[in-house]
N, C-alpha and C positions, 0 to 999 in steps of 0.2 A: 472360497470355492465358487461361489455367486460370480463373484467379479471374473473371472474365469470364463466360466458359462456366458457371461453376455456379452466377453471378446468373441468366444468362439460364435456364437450367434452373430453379432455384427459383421464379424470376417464370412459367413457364410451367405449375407445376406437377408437371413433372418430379420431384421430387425432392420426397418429405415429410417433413415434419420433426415428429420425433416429438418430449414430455418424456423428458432423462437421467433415466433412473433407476438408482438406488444398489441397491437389492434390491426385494423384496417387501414390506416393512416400513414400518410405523410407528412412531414413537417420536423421542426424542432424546440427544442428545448430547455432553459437554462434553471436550474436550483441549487438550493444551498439546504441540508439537513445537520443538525445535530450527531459529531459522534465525540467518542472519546479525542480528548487533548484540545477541543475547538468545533470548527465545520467545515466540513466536506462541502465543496462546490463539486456540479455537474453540468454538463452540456451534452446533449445527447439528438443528433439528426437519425431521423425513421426515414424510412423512404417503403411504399406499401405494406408498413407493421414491421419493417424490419431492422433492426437497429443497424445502423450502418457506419457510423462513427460517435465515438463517447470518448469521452474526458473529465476527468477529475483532479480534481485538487485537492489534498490531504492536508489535514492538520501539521504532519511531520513537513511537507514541502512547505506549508508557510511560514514554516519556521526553522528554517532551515539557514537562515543568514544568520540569524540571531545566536545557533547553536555554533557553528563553527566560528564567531566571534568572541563567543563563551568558549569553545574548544584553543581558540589563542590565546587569550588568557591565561589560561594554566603555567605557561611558563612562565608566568611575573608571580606567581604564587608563591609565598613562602617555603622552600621545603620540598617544594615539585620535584625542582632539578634532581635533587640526593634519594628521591624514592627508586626504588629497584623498578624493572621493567614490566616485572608482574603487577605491581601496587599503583604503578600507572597507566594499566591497562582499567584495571579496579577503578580508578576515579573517573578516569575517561567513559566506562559505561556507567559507573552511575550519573555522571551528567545525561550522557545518550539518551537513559531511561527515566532522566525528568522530564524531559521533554517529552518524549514518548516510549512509554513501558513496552511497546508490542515491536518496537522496530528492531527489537536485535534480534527476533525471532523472526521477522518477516523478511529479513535482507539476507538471510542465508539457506 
């Protein structure tokens, strides 16, 4: 009900919505942190505190050659061929989810 209320508030004007802004500043940015699977790289231009274009690099995209080279694979596998369609779907996401547990949730 909340969420409700602060469409109708927004649509009424109520409520304004201003740009986040990071500081006062202009310029830019480049880093690399820690997450799951690897590191996340970033590049980030401000232009007066406001972020203006960003980009990242995910652990799933960097590795993402190496996964669909391990996804070709499978056909040379013992046994692949003769599994039912379901049971091949089963190996294919557990590959998916070595690489990265969050992505079969995150791409649909």
């Amino acid at each position: 009900m909340a969420l409700q209320r602060i469409k109708e508030r927004l649509a009424n004007g109520e409520i304004k919505i201003s740009e986040p802004k990071i500081s006062n500043r202009t310029g830019n940015g480049v880093g690399a942190i820690e997450a799951p699977r690897g590191t996340l790289f970033y590049d980030v231009r401000a232009k007066d505190g406001i972020i203006r274009d960003l980009n990242i690099i995910t652990p799933t995209a960097q590795n993402l050659a190496n996964l669909e080279a391990d996804l070709e694979e499978f056909e040379h596998i013992e046994g692949f061929n003769g599994l039912k369609k379901e049971e091949k779907a089963d190996r294919i996401k557990m590959l998916i989810r070595a690489y990265d547990p969050c992505v079969t949730c995150s791409v649909h």
